[in-house]
C-alpha positions, 0 to 999 in steps of 0.5 A: 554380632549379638542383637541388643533386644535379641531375648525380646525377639525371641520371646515373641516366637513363642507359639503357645503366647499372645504378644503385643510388639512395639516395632519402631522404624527400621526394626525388622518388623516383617521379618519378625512377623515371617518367623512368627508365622513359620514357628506357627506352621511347625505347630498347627494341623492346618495352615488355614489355622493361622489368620494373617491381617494387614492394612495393604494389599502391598504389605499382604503380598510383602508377606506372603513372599517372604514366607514363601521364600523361606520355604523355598530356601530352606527346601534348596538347603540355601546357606544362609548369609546372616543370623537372622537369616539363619535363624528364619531359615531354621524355623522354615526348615521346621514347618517344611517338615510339617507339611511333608507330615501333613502333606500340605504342599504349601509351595505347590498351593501358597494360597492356603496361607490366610494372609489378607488385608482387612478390609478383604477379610470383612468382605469375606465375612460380610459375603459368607453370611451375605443375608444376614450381613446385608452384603451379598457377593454381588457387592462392589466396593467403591472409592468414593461414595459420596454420589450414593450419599446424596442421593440417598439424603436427598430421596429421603429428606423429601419423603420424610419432610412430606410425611409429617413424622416424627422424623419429619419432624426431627428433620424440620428441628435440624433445618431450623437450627441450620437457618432453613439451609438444605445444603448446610443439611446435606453437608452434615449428613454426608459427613455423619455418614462418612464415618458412621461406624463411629457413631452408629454403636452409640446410637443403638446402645441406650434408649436415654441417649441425653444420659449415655452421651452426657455419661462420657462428658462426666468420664473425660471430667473425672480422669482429667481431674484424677490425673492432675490430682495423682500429680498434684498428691506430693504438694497437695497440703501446701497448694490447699493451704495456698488455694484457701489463703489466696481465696479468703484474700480475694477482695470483693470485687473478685467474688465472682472468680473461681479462685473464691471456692477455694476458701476452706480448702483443706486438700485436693478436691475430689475428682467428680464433674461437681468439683470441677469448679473449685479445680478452676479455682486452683488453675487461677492460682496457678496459670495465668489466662494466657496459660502460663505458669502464674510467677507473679501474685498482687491483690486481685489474685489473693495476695495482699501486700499485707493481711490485717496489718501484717506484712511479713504473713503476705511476703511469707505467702508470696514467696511460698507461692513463688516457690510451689510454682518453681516445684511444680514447674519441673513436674512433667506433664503437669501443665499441659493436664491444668491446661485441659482442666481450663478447657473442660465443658460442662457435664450435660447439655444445655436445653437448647443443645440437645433439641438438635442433638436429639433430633439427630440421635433419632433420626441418624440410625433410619438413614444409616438403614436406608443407606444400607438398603440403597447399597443393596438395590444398587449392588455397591457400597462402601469399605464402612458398610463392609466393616459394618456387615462383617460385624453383623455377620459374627454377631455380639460378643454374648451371641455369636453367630454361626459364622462366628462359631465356625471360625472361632473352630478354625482359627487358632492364630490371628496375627495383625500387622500396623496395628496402631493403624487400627479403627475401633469397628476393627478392633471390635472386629477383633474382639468378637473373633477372639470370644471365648478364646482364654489365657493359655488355651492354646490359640494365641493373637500376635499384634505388631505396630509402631504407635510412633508411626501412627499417621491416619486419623482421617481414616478413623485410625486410633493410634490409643487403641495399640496404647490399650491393647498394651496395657489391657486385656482384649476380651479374656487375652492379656497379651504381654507387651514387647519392645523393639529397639535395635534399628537396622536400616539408618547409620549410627549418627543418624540414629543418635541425631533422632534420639535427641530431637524427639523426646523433645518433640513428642509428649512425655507420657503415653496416653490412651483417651487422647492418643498421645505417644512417648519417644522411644529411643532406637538402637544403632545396629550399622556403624557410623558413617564419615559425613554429616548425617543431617544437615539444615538450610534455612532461608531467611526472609527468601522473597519465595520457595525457589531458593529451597527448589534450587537447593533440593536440585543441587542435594539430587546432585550431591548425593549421586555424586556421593553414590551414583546408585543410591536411591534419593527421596524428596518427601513433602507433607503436600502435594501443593509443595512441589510444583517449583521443586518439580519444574528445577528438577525438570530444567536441571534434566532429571526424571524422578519416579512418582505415584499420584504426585503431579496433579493434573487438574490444575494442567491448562489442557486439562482445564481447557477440556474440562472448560469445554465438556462443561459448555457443551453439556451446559447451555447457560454457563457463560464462563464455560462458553467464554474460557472456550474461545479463550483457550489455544485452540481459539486464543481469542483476546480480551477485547473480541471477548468483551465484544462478543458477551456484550453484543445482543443476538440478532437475527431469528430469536425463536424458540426454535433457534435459542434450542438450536444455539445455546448463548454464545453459539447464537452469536457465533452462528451470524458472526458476520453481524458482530461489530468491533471484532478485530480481523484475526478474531473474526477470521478465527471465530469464523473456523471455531463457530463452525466446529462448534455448531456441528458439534452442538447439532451432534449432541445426545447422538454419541456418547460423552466422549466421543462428542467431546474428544471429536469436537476438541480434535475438531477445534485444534485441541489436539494440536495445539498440545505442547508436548505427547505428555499433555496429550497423555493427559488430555487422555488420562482426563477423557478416560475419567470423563466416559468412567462418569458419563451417565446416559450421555451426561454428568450425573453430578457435576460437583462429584466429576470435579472432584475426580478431576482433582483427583487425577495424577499424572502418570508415572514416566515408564522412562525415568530415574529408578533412583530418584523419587519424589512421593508424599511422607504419608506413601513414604511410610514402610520405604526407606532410601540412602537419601532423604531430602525433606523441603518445606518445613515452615509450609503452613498446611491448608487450614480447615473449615469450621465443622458445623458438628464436632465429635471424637472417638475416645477410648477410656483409662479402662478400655471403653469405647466412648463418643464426645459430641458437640451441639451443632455449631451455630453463628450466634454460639461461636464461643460453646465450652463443649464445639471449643473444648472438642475444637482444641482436642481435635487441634491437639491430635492434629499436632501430636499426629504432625509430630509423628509425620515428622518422625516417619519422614526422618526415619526413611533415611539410611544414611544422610538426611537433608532439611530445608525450611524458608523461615520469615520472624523469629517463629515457624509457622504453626502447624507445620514441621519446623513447628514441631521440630522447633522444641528441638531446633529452636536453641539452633536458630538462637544461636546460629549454630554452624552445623546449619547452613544459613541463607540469609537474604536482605529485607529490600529482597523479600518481594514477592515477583509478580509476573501476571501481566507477562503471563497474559501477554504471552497468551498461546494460541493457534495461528488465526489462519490455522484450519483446512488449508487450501486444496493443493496437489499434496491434500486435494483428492487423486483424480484415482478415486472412483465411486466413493473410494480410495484406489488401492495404491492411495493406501499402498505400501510406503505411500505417504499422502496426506489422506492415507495418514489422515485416514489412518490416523482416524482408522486408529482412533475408531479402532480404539473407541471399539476396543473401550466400549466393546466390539458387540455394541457396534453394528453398521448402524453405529457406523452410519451413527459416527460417520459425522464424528469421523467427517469433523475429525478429517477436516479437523486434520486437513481434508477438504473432500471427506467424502472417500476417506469417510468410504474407507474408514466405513469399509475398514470398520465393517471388515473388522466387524465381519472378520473373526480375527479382528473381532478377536484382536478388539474384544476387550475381555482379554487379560491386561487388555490395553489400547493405543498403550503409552510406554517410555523409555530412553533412546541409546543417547539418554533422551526420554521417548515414547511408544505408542502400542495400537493393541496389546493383550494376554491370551492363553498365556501369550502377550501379543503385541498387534499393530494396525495398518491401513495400507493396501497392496499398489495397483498390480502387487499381490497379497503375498508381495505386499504383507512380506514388504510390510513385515520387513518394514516394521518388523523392527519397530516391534521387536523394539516394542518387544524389548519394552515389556518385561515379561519375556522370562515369564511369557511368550510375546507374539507380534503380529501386523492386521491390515483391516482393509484385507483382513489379514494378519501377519505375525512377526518373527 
């Protein structure tokens, strides 16, 4: 089958010319990039010759893996399938032949092709030149910091408002335009220096910075005007005839109106910021204020019913006016352009503006330094510092330095993958690697993207730059610009349905300052298939978005009945959308694959410890302390609640004692003397006041979560769970607590939060390999038989006002600009230039949502589902349906049939409260739960003599509650050694934690702890004094893992869980060791007893065997280690 944009393809396999492709999706964009690639093997002298850059380390390695194959196929002489595999394994038979001539042996050392991210090349550069780019290769890139920010603003501010400097100074103008607000300050700061690249240049290029910026504000004037004139050229003679007619009309109270400097008008104004004027002039003959088109002209517009006494004059004008607007009407593009000029600020800044814009631009490039030197001495930084040294370490396009020149030798090819993607630091990256590259010298740039599917502006991306690099040279390369069209991943119907809706959905034009992308129509490359390619249901007036939940369930269902091995994509704008489709999904009885999907920090466990880290670290915070005792483990009601917050201290108030009892721990410790407390309250502050002053006594004596984990087991945090998936949370959040813990506490409270928020659960080892459910945004690249897109009309959050405003803005000629607005101030809300930059920023906002919805639809391979719940005759603005409205709207008017309608009545359209159910069934552990009564099963076997367990309490098959208990705290030490690291353990630590153990077995039901501490101890020491076991915790091993959760589905489909005390890669072998605190019985020997063991659990691990998957690709080993003998007994 001939592939429509074949000759296009071709062309871009040119090895001796630099290209520029459009690949929208579906086109086949890396298998493009791989015959690329391997034409260019076939040339080269070197394979480091060619230089590869993509955006994920995902997307490098999908690369490498498809050349690699290729090679490989072609070196077994595999038959191809297709013709573009044909075709890829021709080239790859070519550069084969390359590499046995220059003996590459690129399929023994397939780390000799140059393919990396590039964020990894700028670190790689940034660390070759690790002086002179202020990076070192002791840097540490982080994800996020914002600590380092506020730690640097802080240091600084204090010590330049101290010493009276000029920045001092400039730092006092910024305060006093802040109304003295320090965190308002700190907030701009820390915004400013998130995104530093963008402005940094700027603050460096002119000593006149008022000149320079004010230089960009004139530019944006004179294109807009030169745009709107170009259109406006075929009616210019009777819009100026028009324009000076409705000006001389004007009567005198309307002297003050624009429209009145176009009296005289013989043509179009010029297109300089000074004619901006006469050009508002002409949008007031034109729109109305509403920004509609003018279809109706009177006397206070210019147009009389008659002019000195005649009438027929003032009717011609009227109906020549009515008749421009008609024409002018269906100009595309033209509106929009006469909207821009209305919106247009003034060329300069006034006084009162630029004395904090001033101060700014002196003060912005010493704390960008300062932020540089700080990341030095901490031996961190961010990706923008990477970036920014790796352009300090190529130097200027007029000097480059020595690293610039070496590599200007050794590359010969640069090929940029998703390059709508890119950021102006990285373009300029770009350009100073191809200096002095020429026309037909032989070394080429290959840039491929979808400007279609450009979706990360909040990571700087400027989709106008791939607009640009279309259209204009970088540097002295012109490259030549190719499209794509053919689409081989979606049916031909579905394809059809795309091509419509989105030329009326996206702009009509391209353009470049703005970032404005045209609809470009794909070509079906698969036939058509028999059913409905997209559907709609919309619900109208629904009460809430559970009627779209059931729904979405009901579509999973369809669709595996349609094919039962299709793959199915529920896709969502936001995660705040899915709470309810999750929970009919989870009653229906489907598991779903997610990544960073299902939020953890809103999970009432997690909110219940969190709770609890903040009281314990947190003396005086009253509603830390009071959600404590309202949590399960507690439950206490809102009266013994009120009763508690409410009662004063009694008893000895000495300094003394409010240091030992911080608030409500004071009550707690006399609770005897609390009136009014009902008897279940009494009975459970008994248990849990007790827990907690243990556990405040312990502070500053264990690290963080040690202290938090042991007093929330203690409490009954542990068993209070609903489920072992809470209790991976609960974990998932105590790992993010000692990943913050700074010298037994939170640094920074606010920054730990957002973390929290940032916690995912994570993904069920155990479920559905078909069904996925993933953010649009992750969706990116992936495609799936089914798309199911709820929640159309869902309002995305709406964003604070930003005290400052600036855009990165690329000219009509390339340059680089930046637009900046004077700081947002209370009494200046209505400022031309904070509201002109405020609309441009909602406008790429809007033509970016366009683009999400494009992506979303083009994920589908054969049947694509909608689902909106629409309230009044128009969607929410700034959601999908939104934007898909231009296309749908004419469906909704006349309730076309192919939507499916669920209409529900007004009297319905209720939201339901449910709160006070809620609260009513507030779950809690039993008010008698705790250390239950000493009976035969728990009290301690008259068998213990001197501190210990006789052996037979911990032997073979034995049951008692001590030896699970003990076991079960055994493991918990075990894995806290693994974390913090086998050599910071001592018999010190053990006498140090020995407390922590005692709160863990009363939590668990001992009375006498005083044996099983004895055991514990001796295990621990054992371990720290055998070699093996010290081998077995050292947590250096390769894919090192503790108390590893796996799921998995049991032979009757019900989805379950093992726990893995200890797994790790060493010398190639995956072990897989299981702890056991059991002891050979009174009289068996050690033989007798490690053979019972192993014949016990040899099963369990095999089965655990069966759960990893790298059986083909490693030996796994299981073995048993019994620390009370320090034995270990491998497993056949």
């Amino acid at each position: 089958m001939t592939v429509a944009d074949a000759a296009q393809r071709q062309r871009a396999l040119d090895p001796r010319q630099s290209f520029a492709v459009a690949a929208p999706a579906g086109s086949g964009k890396t298998e493009l990039l791989t015959q690329r690639v391997l034409g260019l093997l076939a040339t080269v002298d070197a394979p480091e010759e060619i230089l590869c850059m993509t955006f994920t380390r995902k997307a490098a390695g999908e690369m490498r893996h498809r050349i690699i194959q290729a090679l490989t196929l072609a070196d077994g002489h595999f038959l191809p399938e297709s013709d573009h595999q044909q075709a890829t394994l021709e080239l790859a038979a070519a550069a084969l032949a390359r590499d046995r001539a220059k003996n590459w042996q690129l399929l023994q050392s397939p780390n000799r092709l140059r393919i990396q991210t590039i964020d990894g090349f700028c670190l790689n550069l940034a660390q070759q030149l690790g002086l002179e780019s202020g990076i070192g290769d002791y840097a540490e890139p982080l994800e996020d910091a914002e600590p380092h920010f506020r730690l640097v603003i802080a240091e600084w501010l204090l010590h330049e408002l101290e010493q009276q400097t000029a920045l001092g100074q400039a730092v006092e103008t910024l305060l006093q335009h802040l109304d003295n607000d320090l965190d308002k300050l700190e907030q701009l700061l820390i915004a400013l220096l998130k995104k530093r690249e963008q402005w940094l240049p700027h603050m460096f290029s002119s000593r006149d910075a008022r000149d320079y910026l004010e230089s960009f504000l004139n530019n944006v004037i004179e294109e807009t005007l030169a745009t709107t004139a170009e259109l406006l050229t075929p009616f210019a003679s009777e819009l100026a005839l028009l324009a000076d007619y409705a000006g001389s009309q004007l009567p005198s109270e309307k002297n003050d109106l624009p429209l009145k400097l176009c009296k005289g008008m013989l043509g179009l104004p010029g297109h300089s910021a000074e004619e901006l004027p006469v050009w508002l002039g002409i949008c007031e003959l034109l729109l109305t204020k509403d920004l509609k088109w003018r279809s109706r002209v009177d006397k206070n517009t210019g147009f009389p019913t008659e002019v000195d006494g005649d009438k027929a004059l003032a009717k011609q004008r009227k109906a020549s006016h009515a008749e421009l607007i008609d024409q002018l009407k269906a100009t595309c593009g033209l509106k929009e352009l006469l909207e821009d000029i209305r919106a247009l600020p003034a060329p300069c800044y006034e006084e009162n503006q630029w004395l904090a814009l001033n101060a700014l631009t002196y003060l912005l490039p010493t704390l960008a330094a300062a932020l540089s030197l700080h990341f030095q001495q901490h031996r961190v930084c961010d990706f923008t510092e990477i970036t920014l040294a790796a352009l300090r370490a190529l130097g200027p396009e007029d000097e480059p330095t020595d690293l610039a020149l070496r590599l200007d030798y050794q590359i010969k090819h640069i090929l940029t993958d998703e390059f709508q993607d890119t950021s102006s630091v990285q373009f300029d990256i770009l350009r100073r690697l191809i200096a002095g590259w020429e026309q037909n010298d032989g070394r080429t740039l290959f840039i491929v993207g979808d400007a279609m599917q450009s979706l990360y502006s909040f990571r700087n991306a400027n989709v106008g730059l791939f607009l640009e690099a279309r259209t204009l040279p970088i540097g002295q390369l012109q490259l030549e610009a190719l499209d794509l069209q053919v689409n081989f991943r979606s049916q031909e119907n579905l394809i059809h349905w795309v091509n419509n809706a989105f030329p009326h959905i996206f702009p009509a034009r391209d353009e470049i300052g703005r970032g404005a992308v045209s609809y470009s129509a794909a070509t079906a490359f698969h036939g058509a298939l028999p059913e409905q390619p997209v559907t709609l249901d919309a619900f109208i007036n629904a009460p809430d978005n559970s009627a779209e939940a059931s729904r979405v369930v009901a579509l999973v269902n369809a669709a595996k009945t349609r094919n039962p091995q299709g793959s199915i994509a529920i896709l969502v704008r936001t995660r705040t959308q899915l709470p309810d489709i999750l929970a009919a999904l989870r009653e229906a009885g489907h598991h779903w694959q997610a990544t960073d999907i299902d939020p953890l920090g809103n999970r009432m466990p997690v909110v219940d410890l969190m709770s609890l880290t903040r009281a314990l670290l947190s003396p005086a915070d009253r509603i830390a302390w009071l959600a404590v005792l309202r949590a399960p483990w507690c439950g206490l009601d809102m009266a013994d609640l009120l009763t508690i917050s409410t009662t004063e201290p009694v008893g000895d108030d000495s300094e003394t004692t409010q240091e030992r009892f911080p608030l409500l721990l004071k009550q707690l410790a006399r609770i005897t003397a609390i009136p009014d407390l009902s008897p279940d309250g009494r009975q459970i502050l008994q248990r849990v006041g007790e827990t907690l002053i243990e556990a405040w006594q312990q502070r500053q004596r264990l690290p963080l979560r040690c202290w938090v984990e042991g007093t929330w087991r203690a409490l009954g945090g542990a068993v209070a769970l609903n489920s072992i998936t809470d209790q991976q949370h609960c974990d998932q959040y105590l790992d993010l607590l000692e990943k913050h813990e700074s010298a037994g506490s939170i640094e920074h409270w606010p920054t730990f939060e957002k973390a929290v928020k940032s916690l995912y659960a994570k993904a069920d080892a155990g479920s559905d390999s078909t069904l996925h459910v993933m953010t649009i945004h992750k969706a990116k690249g992936l495609e799936f038989d089914t798309v199911i897109l709820p929640g159309l009309n869902r309002k995305p959050r709406g964003e604070d006002r930003q005290l400052l405003l600036w855009q990165e803005r690329t000219s009509s000629n390339g340059e680089n600009q930046l637009l900046i607005s004077p700081l947002f101030r209370t009494d200046q809300q209505n400022d031309p230039l904070y509201q002109f930059l405020n609309r441009e920023r909602k406008l790429k906002i809007k033509l970016e949502t366009a683009r999400v919805l494009y992506v979303a639809t083009t994920r589908a391979i054969g049947h694509l589902h909608l689902l909106c719940t629409l309230s009044g005759d128009n969607p929410a603005a700034g959601s999908l349906l939104d934007s898909l409205w231009p296309a749908l709207k004419p469906d909704f008017e006349n309730r076309s049939a192919w939507i499916q309608w669920h209409d529900y009545p007004p009297e319905e359209n209720k939201p339901v409260r449910a709160h006070k159910t809620a609260l009513s069934s507030l779950r809690r552990l039993p008010a008698d739960w705790g250390t239950p009564p000493a009976t035969e099963a728990t009290r301690t076997p008259p068998t213990a003599v001197k501190g210990t367990l006789a052996p037979n309490e911990l032997g073979g098959g034995n049951t008692a509650p001590e030896a699970r208990h003990i076991g079960t705290v055994l493991h918990r030490i075990l894995q806290q050694i693994v974390i913090e690291g086998i050599d910071q353990w001592s018999t010190e630590t053990i006498q140090q934690r020995m407390p922590f153990w005692k709160i863990q077995l009363r939590q668990l039901g001992l009375c006498d702890t005083s044996a099983p501490l004895a055991v514990l101890a001796k295990a621990v020491e054992n371990c720290l004094s055998d070699s093996t076991a010290r081998w077995i915790l050292d947590n250096r091993h390769q894919d090192s893992a503790t108390e590893l959760a796996i799921g998995y589905m049991s032979p009757n489909g019900e989805p379950k869980t093992a726990v893995i005390d200890r797994s790790f890669v060493d010398g190639g072998i995956r072990w897989i060791i299981d702890y056991k605190t059991a002891a050979p019985s009174v009289g068996q020997s050690d033989q007798h007893f490690l053979k019972q063991q192993v014949a016990q659990y040899q099963e369990q691990l095999q089965r655990y065997a069966r759960l990893f998957e790298e059986p083909a690709i490693m030996p796994i080993k299981k073995a048993l280690y019994f620390p009370l003998l320090q034995a270990i007994e491998t497993i056949p």
